[in-house]
N, CA, C and O atoms as a MOPAC input file, in Angstrom:
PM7 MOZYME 1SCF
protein

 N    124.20500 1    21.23900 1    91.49800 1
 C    124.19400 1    20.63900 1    90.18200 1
 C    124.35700 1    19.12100 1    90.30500 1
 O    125.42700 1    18.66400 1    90.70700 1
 N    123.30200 1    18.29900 1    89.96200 1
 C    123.49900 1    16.88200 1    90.08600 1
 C    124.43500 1    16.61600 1    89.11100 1
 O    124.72000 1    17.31200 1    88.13600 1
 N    124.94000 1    15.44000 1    89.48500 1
 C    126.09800 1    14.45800 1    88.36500 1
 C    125.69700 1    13.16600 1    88.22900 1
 O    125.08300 1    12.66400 1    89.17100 1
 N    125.88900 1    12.59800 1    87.36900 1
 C    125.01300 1    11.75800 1    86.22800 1
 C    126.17900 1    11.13500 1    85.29300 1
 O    127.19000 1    11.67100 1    84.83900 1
 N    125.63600 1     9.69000 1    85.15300 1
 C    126.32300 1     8.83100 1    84.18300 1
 C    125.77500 1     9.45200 1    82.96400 1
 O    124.54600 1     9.49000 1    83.02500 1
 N    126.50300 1    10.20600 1    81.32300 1
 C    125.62100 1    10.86200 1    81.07000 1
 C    125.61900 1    10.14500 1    79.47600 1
 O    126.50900 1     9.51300 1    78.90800 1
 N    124.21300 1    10.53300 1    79.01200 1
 C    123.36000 1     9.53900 1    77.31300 1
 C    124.31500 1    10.34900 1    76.68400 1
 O    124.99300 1    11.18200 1    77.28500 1
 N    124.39100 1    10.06900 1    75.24200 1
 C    124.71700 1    10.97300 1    73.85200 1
 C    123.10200 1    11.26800 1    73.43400 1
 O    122.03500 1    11.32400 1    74.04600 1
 N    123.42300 1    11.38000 1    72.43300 1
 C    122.52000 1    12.33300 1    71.38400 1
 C    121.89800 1    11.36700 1    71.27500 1
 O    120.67600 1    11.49700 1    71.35200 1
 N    122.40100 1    10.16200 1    71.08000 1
 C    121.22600 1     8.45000 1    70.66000 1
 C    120.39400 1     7.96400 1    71.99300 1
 O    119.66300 1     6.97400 1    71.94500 1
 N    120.53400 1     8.59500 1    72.95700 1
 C    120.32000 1     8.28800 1    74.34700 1
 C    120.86600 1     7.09800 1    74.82900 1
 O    120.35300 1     6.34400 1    75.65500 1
 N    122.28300 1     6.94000 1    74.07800 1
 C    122.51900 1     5.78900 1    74.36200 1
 C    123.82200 1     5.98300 1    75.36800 1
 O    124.19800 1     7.15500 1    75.38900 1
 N    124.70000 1     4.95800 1    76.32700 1
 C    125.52200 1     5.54200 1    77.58300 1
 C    126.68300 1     6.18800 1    76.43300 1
 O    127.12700 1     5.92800 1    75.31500 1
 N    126.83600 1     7.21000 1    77.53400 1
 C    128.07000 1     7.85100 1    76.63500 1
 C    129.32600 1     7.13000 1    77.29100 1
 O    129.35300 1     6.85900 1    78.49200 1
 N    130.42300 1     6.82400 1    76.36500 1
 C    131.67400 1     5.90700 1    77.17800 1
 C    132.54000 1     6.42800 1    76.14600 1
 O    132.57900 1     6.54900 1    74.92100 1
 N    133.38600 1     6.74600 1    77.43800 1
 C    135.26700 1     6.96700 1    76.45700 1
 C    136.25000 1     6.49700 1    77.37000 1
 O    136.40700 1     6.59700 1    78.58600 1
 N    137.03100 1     5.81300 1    76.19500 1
 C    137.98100 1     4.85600 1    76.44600 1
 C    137.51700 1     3.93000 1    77.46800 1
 O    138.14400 1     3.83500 1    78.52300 1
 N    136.23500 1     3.08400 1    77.19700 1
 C    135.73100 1     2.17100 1    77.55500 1
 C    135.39400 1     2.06900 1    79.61400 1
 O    135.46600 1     1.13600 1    80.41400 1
 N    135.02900 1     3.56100 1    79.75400 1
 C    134.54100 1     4.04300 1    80.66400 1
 C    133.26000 1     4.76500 1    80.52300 1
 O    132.83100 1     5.29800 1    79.50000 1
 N    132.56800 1     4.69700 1    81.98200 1
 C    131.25500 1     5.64000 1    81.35100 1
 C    131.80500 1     6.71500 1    82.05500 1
 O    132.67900 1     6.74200 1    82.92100 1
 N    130.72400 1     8.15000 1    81.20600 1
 C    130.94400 1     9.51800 1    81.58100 1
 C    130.27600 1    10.23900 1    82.43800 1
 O    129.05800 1    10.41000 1    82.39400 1
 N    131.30100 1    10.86700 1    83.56000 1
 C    129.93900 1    11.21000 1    84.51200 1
 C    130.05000 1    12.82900 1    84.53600 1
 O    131.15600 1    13.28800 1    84.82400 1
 N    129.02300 1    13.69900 1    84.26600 1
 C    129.30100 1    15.13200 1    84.71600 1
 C    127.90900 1    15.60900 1    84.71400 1
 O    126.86700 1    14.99100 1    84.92800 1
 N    128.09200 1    16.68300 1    84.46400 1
 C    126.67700 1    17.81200 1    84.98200 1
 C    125.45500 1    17.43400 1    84.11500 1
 O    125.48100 1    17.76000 1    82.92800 1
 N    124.47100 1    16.82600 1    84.57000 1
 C    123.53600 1    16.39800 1    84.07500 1
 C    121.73400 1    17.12000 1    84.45500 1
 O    120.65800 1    16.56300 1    84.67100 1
 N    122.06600 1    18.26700 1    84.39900 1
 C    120.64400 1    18.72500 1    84.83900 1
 C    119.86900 1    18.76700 1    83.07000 1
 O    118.75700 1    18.28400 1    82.85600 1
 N    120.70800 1    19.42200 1    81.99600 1
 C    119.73900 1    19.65700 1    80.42800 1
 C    119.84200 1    18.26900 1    80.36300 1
 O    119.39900 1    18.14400 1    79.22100 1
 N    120.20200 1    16.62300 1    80.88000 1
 C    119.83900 1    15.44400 1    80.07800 1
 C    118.61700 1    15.01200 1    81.41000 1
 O    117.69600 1    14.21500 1    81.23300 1
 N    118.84600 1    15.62600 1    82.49300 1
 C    117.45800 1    15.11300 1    83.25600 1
 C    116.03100 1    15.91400 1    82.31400 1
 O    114.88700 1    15.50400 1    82.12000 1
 N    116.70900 1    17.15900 1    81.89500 1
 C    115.23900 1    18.01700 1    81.73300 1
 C    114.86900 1    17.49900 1    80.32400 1
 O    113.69600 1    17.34800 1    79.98200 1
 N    115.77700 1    17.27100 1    79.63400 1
 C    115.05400 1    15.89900 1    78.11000 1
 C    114.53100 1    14.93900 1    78.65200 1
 O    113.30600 1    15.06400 1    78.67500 1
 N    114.89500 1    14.02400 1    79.10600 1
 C    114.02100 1    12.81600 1    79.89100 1
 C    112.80900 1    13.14000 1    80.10800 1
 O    111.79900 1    12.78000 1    79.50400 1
 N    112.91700 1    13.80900 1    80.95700 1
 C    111.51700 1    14.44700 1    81.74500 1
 C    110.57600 1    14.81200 1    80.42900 1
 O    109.43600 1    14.36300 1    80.30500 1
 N    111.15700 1    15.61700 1    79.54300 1
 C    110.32700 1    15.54000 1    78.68500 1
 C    110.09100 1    14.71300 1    78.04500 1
 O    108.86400 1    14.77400 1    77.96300 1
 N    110.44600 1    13.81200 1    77.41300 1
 C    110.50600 1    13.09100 1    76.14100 1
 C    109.99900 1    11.38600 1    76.85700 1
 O    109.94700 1    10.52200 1    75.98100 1
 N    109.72500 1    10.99900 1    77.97700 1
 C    109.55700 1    10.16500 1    78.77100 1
 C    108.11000 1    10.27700 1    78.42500 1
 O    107.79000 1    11.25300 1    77.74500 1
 N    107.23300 1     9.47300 1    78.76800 1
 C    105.61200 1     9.43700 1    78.91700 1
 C    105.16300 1     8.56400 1    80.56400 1
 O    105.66500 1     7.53500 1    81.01700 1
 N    104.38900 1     9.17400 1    80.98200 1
 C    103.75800 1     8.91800 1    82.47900 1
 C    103.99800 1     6.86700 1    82.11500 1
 O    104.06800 1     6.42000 1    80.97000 1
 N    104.07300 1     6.05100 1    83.29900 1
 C    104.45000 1     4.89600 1    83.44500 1
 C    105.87900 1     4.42700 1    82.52400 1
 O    106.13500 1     3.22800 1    82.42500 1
 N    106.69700 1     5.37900 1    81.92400 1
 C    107.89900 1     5.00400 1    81.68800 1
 C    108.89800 1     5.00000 1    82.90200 1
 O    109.78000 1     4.18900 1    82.61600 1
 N    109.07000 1     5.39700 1    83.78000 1
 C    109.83300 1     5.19000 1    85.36600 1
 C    109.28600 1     3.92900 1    86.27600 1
 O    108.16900 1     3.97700 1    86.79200 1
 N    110.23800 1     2.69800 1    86.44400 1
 C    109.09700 1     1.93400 1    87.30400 1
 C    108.81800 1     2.54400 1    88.93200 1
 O    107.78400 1     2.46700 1    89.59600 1
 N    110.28200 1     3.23400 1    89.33000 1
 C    109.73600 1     3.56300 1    90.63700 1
 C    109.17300 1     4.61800 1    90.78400 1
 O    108.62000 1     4.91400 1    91.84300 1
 N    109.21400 1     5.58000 1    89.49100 1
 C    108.08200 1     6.30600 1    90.10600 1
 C    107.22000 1     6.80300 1    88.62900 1
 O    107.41200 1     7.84800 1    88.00700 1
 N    106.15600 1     5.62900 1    88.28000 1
 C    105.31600 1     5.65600 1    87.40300 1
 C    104.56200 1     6.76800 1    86.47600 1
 O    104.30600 1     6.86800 1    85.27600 1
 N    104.29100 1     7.70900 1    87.87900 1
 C    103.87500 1     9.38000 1    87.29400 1
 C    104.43400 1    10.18900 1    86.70800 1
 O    103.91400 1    11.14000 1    86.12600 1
 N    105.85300 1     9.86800 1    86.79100 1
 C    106.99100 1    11.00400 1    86.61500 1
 C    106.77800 1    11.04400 1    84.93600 1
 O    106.58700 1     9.97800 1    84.35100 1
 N    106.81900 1    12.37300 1    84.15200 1
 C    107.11000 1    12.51500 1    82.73500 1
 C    106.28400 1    12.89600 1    82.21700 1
 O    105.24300 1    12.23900 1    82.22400 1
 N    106.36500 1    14.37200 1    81.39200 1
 C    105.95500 1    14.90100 1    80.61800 1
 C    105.17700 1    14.43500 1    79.39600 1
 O    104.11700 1    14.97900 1    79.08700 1
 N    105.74800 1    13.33900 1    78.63700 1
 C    104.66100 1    12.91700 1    77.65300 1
 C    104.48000 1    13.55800 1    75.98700 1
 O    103.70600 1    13.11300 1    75.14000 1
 N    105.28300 1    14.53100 1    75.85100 1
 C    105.57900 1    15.55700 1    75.20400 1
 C    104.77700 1    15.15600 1    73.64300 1
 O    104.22400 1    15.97900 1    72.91300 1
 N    104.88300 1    13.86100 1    73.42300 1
 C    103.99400 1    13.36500 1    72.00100 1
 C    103.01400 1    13.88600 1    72.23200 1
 O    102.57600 1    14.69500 1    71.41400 1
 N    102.31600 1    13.61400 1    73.42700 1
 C    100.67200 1    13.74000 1    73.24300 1
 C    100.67000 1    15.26800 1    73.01500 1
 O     99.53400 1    15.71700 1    72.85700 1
 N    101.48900 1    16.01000 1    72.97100 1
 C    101.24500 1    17.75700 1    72.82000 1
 C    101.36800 1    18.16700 1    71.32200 1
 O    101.19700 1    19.36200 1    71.08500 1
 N    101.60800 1    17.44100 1    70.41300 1
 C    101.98200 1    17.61800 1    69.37700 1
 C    100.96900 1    18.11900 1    68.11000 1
 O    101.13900 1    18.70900 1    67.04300 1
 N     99.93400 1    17.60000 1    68.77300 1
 C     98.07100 1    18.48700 1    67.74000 1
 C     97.23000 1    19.21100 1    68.89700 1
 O     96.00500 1    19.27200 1    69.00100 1
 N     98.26300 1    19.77000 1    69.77900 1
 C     97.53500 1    20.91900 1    71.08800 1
 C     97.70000 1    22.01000 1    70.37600 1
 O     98.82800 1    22.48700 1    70.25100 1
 N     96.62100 1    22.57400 1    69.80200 1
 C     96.35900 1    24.14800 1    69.24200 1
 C     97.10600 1    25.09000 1    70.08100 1
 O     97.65100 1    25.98300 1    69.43300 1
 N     97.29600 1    25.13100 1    71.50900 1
 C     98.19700 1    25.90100 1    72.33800 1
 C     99.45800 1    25.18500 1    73.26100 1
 O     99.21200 1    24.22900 1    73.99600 1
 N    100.41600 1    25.58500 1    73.17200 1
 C    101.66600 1    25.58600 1    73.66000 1
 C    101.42300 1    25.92100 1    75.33900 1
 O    102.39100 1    25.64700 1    76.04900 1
 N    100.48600 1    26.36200 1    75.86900 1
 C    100.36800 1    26.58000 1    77.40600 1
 C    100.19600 1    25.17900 1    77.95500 1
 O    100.74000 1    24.87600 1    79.01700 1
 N     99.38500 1    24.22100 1    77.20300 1
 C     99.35800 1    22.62700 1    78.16900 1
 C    100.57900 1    21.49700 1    78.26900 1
 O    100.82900 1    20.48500 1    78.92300 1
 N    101.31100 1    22.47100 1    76.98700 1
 C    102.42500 1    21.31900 1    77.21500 1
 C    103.81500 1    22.47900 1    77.94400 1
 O    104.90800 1    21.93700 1    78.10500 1
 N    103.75000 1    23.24600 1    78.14200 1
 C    104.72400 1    24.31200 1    78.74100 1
 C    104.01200 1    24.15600 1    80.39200 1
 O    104.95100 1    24.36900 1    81.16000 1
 N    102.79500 1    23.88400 1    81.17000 1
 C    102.13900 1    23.83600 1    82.10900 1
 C    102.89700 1    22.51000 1    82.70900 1
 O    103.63900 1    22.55700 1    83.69000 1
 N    102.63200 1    21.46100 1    82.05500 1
 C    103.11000 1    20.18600 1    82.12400 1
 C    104.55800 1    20.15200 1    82.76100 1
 O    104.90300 1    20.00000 1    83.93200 1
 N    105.47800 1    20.39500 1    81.30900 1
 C    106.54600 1    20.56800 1    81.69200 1
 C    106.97700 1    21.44700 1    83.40300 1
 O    107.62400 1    20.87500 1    84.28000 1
 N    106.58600 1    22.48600 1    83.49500 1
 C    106.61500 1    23.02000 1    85.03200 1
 C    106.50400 1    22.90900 1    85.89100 1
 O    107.12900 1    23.30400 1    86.87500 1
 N    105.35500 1    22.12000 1    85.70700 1
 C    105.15600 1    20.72800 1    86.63600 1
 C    106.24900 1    19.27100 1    87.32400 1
 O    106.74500 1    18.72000 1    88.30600 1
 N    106.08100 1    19.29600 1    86.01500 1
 C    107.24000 1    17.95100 1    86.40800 1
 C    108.52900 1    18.75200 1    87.05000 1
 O    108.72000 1    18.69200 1    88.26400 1
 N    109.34800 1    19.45300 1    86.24800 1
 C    110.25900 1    19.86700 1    86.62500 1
 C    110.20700 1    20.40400 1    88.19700 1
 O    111.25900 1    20.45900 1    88.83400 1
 N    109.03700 1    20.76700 1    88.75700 1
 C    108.71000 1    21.42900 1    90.18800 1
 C    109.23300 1    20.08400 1    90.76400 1
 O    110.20800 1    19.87800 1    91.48600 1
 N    108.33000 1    19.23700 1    90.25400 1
 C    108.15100 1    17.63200 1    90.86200 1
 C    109.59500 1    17.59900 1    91.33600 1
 O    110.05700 1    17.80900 1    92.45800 1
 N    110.23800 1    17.25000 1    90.08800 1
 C    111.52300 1    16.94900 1    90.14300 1
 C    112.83400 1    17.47800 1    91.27100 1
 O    113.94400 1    16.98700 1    91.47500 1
 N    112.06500 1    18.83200 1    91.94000 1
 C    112.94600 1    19.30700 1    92.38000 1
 C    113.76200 1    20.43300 1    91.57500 1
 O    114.86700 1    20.67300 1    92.06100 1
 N    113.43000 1    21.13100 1    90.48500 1
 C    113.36200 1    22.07500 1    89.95900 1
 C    113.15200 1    23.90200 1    90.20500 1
 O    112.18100 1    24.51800 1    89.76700 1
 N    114.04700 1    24.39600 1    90.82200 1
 C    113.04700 1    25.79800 1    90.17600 1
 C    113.24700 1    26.16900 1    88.54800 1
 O    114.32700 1    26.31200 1    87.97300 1
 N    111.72900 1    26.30000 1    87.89400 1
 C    111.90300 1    26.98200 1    86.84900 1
 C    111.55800 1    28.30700 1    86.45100 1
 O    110.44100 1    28.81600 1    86.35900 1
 N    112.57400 1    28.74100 1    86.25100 1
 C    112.62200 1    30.68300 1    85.91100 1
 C    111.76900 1    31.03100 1    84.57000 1
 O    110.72700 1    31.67300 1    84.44600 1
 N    112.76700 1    30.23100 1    83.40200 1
 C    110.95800 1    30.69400 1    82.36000 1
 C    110.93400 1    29.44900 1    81.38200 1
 O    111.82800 1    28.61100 1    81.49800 1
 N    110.11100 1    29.31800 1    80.57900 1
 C    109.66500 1    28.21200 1    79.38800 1
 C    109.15100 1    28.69700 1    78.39800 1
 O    108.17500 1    29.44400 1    78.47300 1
 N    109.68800 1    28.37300 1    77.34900 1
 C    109.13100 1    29.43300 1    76.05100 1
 C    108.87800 1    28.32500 1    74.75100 1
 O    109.67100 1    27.44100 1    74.43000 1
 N    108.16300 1    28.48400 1    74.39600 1
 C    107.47300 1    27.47300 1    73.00000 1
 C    107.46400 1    28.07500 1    72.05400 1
 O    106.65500 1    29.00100 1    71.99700 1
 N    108.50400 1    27.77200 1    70.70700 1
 C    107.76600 1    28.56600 1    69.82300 1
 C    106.92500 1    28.11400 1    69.11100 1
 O    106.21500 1    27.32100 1    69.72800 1
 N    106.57500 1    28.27200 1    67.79100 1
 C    105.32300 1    27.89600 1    66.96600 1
 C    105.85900 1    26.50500 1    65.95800 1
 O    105.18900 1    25.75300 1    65.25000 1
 N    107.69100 1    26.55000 1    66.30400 1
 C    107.64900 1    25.37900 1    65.59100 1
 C    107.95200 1    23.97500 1    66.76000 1
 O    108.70800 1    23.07400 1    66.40000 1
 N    107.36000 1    23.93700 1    67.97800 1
 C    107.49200 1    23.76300 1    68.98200 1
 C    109.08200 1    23.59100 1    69.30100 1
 O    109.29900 1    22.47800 1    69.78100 1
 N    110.10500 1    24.29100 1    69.18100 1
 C    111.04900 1    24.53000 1    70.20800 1
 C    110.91100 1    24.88200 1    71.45000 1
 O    110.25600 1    25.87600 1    71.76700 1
 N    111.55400 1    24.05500 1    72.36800 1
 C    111.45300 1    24.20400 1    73.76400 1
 C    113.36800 1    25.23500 1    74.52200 1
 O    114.52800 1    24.82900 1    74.59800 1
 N    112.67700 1    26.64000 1    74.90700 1
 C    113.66800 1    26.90300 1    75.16800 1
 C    113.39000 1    26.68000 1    77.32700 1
 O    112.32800 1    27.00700 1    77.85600 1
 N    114.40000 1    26.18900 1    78.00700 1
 C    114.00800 1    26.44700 1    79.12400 1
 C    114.80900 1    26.62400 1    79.68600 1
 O    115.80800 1    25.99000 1    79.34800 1
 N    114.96600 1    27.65000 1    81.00400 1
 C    115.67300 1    28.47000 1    81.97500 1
 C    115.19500 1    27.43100 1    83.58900 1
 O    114.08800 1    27.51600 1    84.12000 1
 N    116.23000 1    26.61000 1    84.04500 1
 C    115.42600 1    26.05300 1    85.34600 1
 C    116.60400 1    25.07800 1    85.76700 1
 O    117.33600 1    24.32600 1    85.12300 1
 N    116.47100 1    25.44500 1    87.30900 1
 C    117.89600 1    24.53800 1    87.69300 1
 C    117.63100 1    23.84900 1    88.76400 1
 O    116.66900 1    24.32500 1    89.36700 1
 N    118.14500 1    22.79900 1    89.32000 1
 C    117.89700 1    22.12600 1    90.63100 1
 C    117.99100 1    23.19500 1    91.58700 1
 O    118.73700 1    24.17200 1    91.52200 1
 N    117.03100 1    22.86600 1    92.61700 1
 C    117.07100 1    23.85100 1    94.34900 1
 C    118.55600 1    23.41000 1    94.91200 1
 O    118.67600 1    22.18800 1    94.99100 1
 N    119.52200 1    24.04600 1    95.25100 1
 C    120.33400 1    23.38500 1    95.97700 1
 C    120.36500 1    23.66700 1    97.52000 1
 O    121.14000 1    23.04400 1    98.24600 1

């Protein structure tokens, strides 16, 4: 399980009592990953899902494909990914250790 300085909800640093917070950060890597678009990472430009551009995709398989992807990238195994129709993303997938 990686550990991570970790965002809030605003993606902004989370800090208490004027410290930052560090703990289990694999569900704020797997938002990133999504919610990121390809050339948002400078060192590594490719990295990111892109998740806007899926948003008038008649099927949920190109942006659930995507995602599996990256996450592989990432160093990921992912067990399952489920889309529903109001695009909720449920996902099952954890770092290789």
């Amino acid at each position: 399980m990686p550990k991570d300085i970790l965002l809030n909800d605003d993606l902004d640093l989370r800090i208490i009592n004027g410290d930052f917070v560090v703990g289990e950060s694999t569900s704020q890597h797997q938002k990133m990953l999504i919610l990121s678009d390809k050339g948002e990472f400078k060192e590594v430009p490719m990295r990111g899902v892109g998740s806007r551009r899926f948003l008038e995709d008649d099927t949920p398989d190109n942006l659930a494909r995507e995602i599996r992807q990256e996450f592989y990238t990432d160093g990921m195994i992912v067990n399952k990914i489920k889309i529903e129709s109001d695009l909720t993303i449920q996902i099952d997938a954890n770092y290789n250790e």
